[in-house]
Backbone bond lengths (Angstrom), bond angles and torsions (degrees), N, CA, C in turn:
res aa  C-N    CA-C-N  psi(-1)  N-CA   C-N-CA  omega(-1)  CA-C   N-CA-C  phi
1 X - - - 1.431 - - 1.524 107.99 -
2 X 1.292 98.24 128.07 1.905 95.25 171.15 1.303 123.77 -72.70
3 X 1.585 114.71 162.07 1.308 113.50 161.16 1.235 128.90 -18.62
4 X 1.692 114.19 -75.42 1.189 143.01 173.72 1.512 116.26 -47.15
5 X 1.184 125.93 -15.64 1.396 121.61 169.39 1.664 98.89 -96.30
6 X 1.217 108.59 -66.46 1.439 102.02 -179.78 1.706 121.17 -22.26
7 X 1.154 106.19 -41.35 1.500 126.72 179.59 1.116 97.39 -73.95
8 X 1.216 152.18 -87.27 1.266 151.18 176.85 1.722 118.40 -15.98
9 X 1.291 96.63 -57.21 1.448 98.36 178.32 1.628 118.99 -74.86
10 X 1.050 98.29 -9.08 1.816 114.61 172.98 1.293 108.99 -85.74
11 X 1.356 125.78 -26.68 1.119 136.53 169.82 1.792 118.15 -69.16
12 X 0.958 91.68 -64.88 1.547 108.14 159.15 1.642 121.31 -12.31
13 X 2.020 82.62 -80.13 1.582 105.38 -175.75 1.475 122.39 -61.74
14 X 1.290 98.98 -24.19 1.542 107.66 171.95 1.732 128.59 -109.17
15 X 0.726 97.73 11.22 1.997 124.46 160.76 1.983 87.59 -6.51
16 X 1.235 109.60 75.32 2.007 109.13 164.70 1.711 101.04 -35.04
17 X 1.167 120.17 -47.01 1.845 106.03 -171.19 1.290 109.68 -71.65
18 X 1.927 112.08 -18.06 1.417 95.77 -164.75 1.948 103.78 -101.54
19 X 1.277 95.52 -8.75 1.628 93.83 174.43 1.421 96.55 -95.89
20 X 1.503 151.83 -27.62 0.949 134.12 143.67 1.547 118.09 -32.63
21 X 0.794 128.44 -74.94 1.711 121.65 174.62 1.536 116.35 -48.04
22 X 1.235 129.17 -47.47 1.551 128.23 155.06 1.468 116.17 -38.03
23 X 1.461 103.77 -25.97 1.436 91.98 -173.74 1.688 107.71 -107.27
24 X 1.086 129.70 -30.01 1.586 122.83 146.02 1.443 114.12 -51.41
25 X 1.278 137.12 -23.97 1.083 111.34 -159.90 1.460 87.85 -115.13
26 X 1.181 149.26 35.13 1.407 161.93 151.63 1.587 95.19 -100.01
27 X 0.925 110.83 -43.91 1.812 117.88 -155.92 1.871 84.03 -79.32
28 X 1.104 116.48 -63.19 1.547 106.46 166.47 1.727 146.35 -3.64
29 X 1.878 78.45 -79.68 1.198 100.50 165.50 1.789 126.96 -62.26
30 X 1.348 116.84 -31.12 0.838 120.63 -177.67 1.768 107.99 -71.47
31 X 1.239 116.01 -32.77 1.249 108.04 175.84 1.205 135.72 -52.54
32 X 1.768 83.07 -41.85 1.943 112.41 178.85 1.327 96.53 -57.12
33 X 1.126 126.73 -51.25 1.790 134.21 -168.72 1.673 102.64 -58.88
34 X 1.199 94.17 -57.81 1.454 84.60 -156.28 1.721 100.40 -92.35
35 X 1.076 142.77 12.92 1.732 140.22 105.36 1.198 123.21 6.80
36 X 1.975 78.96 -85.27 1.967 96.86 -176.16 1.210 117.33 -58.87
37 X 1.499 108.10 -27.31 1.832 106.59 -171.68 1.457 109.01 -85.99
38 X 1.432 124.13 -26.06 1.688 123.00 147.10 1.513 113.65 -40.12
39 X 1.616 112.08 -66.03 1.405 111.22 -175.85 1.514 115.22 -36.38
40 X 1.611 107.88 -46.11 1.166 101.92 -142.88 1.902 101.21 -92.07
41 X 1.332 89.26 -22.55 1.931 79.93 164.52 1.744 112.02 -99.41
42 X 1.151 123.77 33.57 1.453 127.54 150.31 1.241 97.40 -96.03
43 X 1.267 137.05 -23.58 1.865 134.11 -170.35 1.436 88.89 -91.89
44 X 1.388 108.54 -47.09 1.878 94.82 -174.08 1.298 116.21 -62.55
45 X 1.252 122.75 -19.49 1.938 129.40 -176.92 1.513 93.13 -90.94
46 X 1.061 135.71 -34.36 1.762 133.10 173.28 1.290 68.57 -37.61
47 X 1.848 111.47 -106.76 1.172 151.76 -80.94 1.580 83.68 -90.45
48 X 1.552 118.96 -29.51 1.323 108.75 175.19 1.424 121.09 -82.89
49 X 1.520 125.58 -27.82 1.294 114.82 163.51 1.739 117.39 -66.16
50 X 1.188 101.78 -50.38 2.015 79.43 168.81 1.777 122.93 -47.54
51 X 1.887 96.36 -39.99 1.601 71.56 -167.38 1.809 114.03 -73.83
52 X 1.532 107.99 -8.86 1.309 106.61 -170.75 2.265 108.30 -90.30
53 X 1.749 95.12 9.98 1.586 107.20 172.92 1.405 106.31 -92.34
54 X 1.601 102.89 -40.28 1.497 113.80 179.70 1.532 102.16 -52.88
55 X 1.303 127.83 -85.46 1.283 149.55 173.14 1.755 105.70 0.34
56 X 1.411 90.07 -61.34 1.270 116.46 -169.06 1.585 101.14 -46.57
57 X 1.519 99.47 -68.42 1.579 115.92 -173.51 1.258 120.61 -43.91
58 X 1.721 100.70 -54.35 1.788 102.67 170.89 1.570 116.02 -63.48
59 X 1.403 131.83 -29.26 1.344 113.29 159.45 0.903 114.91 -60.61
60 X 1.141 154.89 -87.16 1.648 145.29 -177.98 1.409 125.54 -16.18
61 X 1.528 103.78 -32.77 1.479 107.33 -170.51 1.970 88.13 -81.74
62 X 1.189 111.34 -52.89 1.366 95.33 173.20 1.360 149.05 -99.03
63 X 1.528 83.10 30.71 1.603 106.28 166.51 2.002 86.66 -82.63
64 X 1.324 103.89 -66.83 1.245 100.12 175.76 1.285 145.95 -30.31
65 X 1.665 105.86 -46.22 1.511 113.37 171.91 2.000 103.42 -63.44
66 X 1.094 89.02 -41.29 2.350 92.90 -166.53 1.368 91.48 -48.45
67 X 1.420 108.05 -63.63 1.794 120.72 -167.77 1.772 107.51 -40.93
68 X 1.165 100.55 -63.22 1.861 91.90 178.34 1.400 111.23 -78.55
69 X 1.237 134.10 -26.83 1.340 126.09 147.47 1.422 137.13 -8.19
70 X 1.599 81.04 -73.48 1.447 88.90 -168.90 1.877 105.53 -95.77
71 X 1.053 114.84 -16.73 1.490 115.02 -176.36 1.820 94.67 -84.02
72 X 1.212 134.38 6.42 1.444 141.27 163.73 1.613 112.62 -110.64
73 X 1.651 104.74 -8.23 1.615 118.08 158.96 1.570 101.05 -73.26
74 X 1.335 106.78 -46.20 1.015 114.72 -158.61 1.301 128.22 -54.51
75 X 1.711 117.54 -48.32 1.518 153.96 179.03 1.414 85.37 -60.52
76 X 1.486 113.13 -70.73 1.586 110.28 -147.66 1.647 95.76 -59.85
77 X 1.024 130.04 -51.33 1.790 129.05 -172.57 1.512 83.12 -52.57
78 X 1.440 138.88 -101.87 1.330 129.15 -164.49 1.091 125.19 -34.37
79 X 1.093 126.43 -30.96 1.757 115.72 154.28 1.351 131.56 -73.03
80 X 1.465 122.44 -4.43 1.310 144.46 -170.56 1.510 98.25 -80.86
81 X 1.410 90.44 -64.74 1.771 113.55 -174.57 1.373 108.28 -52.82
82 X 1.495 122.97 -54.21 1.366 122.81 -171.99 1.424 101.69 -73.63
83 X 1.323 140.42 -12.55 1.314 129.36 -179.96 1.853 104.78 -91.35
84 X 0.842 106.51 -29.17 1.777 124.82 152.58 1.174 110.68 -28.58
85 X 1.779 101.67 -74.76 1.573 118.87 -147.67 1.879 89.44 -69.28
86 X 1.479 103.35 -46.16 1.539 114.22 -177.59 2.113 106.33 -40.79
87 X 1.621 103.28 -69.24 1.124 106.85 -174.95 2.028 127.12 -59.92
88 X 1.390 88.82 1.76 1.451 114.75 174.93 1.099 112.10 -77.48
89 X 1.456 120.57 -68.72 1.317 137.45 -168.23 1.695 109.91 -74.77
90 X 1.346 107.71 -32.36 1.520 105.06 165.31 1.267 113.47 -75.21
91 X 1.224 120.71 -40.16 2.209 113.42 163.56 1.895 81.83 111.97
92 X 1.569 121.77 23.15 1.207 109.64 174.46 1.567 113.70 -102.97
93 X 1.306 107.36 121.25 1.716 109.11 -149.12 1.886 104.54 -90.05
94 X 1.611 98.38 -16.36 1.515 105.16 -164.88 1.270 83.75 -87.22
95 X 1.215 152.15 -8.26 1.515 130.36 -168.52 1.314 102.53 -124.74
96 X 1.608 102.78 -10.52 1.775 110.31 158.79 2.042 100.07 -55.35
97 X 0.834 93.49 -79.21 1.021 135.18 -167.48 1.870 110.48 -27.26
98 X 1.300 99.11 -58.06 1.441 111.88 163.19 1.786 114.68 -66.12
99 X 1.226 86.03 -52.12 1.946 74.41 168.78 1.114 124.57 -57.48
100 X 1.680 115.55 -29.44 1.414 93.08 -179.39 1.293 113.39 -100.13
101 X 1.696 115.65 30.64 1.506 112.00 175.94 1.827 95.04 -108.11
102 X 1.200 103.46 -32.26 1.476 106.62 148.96 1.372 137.32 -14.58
103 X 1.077 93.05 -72.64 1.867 133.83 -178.77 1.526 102.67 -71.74
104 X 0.892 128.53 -63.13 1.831 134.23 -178.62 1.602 93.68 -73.17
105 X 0.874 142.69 -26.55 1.876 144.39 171.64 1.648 115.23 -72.15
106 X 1.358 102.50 -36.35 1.295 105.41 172.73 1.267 134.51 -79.43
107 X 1.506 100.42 -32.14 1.706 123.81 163.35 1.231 125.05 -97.69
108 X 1.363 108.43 7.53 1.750 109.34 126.63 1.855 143.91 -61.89
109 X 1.899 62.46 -23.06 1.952 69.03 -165.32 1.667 106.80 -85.18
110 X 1.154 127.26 143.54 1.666 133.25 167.71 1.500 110.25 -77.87
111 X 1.134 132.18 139.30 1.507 148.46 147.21 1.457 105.02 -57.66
112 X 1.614 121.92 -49.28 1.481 122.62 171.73 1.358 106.87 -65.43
113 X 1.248 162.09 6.83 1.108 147.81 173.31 1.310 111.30 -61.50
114 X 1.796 104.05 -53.90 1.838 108.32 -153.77 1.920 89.69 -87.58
115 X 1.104 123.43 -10.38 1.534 118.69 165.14 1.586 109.41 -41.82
116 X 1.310 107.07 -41.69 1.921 105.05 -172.65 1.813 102.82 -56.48
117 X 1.439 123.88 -17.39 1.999 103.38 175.38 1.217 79.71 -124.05
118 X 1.359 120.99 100.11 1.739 136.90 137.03 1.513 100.61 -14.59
119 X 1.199 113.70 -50.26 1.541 111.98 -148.51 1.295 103.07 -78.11
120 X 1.914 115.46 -40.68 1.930 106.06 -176.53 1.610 94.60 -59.12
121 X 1.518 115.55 -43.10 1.847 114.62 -160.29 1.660 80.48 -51.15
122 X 1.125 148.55 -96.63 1.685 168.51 -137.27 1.881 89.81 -28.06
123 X 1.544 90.10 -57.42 1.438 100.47 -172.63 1.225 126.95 -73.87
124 X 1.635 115.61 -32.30 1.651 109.13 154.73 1.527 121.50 -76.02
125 X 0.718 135.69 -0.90 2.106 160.11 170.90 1.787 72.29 -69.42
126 X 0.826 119.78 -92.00 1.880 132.91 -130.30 1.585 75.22 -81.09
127 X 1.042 168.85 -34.04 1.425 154.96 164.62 1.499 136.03 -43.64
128 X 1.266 115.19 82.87 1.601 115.10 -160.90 1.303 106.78 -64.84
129 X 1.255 118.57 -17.82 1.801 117.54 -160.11 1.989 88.25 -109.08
130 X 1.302 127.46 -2.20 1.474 103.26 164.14 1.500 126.96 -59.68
131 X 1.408 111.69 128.99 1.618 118.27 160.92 1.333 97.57 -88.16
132 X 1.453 89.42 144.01 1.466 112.93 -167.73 1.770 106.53 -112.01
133 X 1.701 105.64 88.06 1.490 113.09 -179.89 1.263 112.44 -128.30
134 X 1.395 101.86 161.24 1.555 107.48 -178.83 1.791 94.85 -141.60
């Protein structure tokens, strides 16, 4: 191969307008890319602050449900007991007796049980007129 072709074909391969355009149109694409990859972690910071609002919310709600839960565990055992201590001191054994089937009935029961449908807890939460018994 001669000089003169060699040159030619070097000429060719290196076309300045056409690696100029290779090189905008790399420079292009890259914009488009790295756009979408902005877009798509502004959707990932959405999508993570809601789910970390959600999160949020359902703890509270069942911080909320435990709290009256158990402070309505709470009443009913102290009223159990004092109806106890009462049926003690009167020497009345049948109302002993029921209280403390009362009392062992109640501390059977779990507060975590009704946690398994989020949705009744949601709905006794938002219920102003629920009594709170176990």
């Amino acid at each position: 191969m001669s000089v003169q072709k060699i040159a030619n074909a070097f000429k060719e391969w290196l076309n300045p307008t056409e690696c100029l355009q290779e090189i905008v149109l790399a420079y292009t694409n890259y914009m488009v890319i790295a756009e979408q990859e902005q877009t798509k972690r502004r959707e990932f910071t959405a999508w993570e602050q809601t789910t970390i609002s959600r999160i949020h919310e359902q703890r509270d709600l069942l911080i909320a449900y435990l709290d009256r839960s158990f402070d309505e565990r709470a009443k009913n055992f102290h009223s159990l007991f004092c109806i106890a201590e009462q049926a003690i001191i009167i020497g009345n054994n049948e109302q002993l007796a029921l209280a403390l089937h009362s009392i062992t009935e109640l501390a059977k029961l779990s507060p975590f049980k009704e946690l398994a449908n989020l949705a009744s807890v949601k709905a006794t939460l938002k219920d102003p007129d629920h009594e709170w018994t176990f």
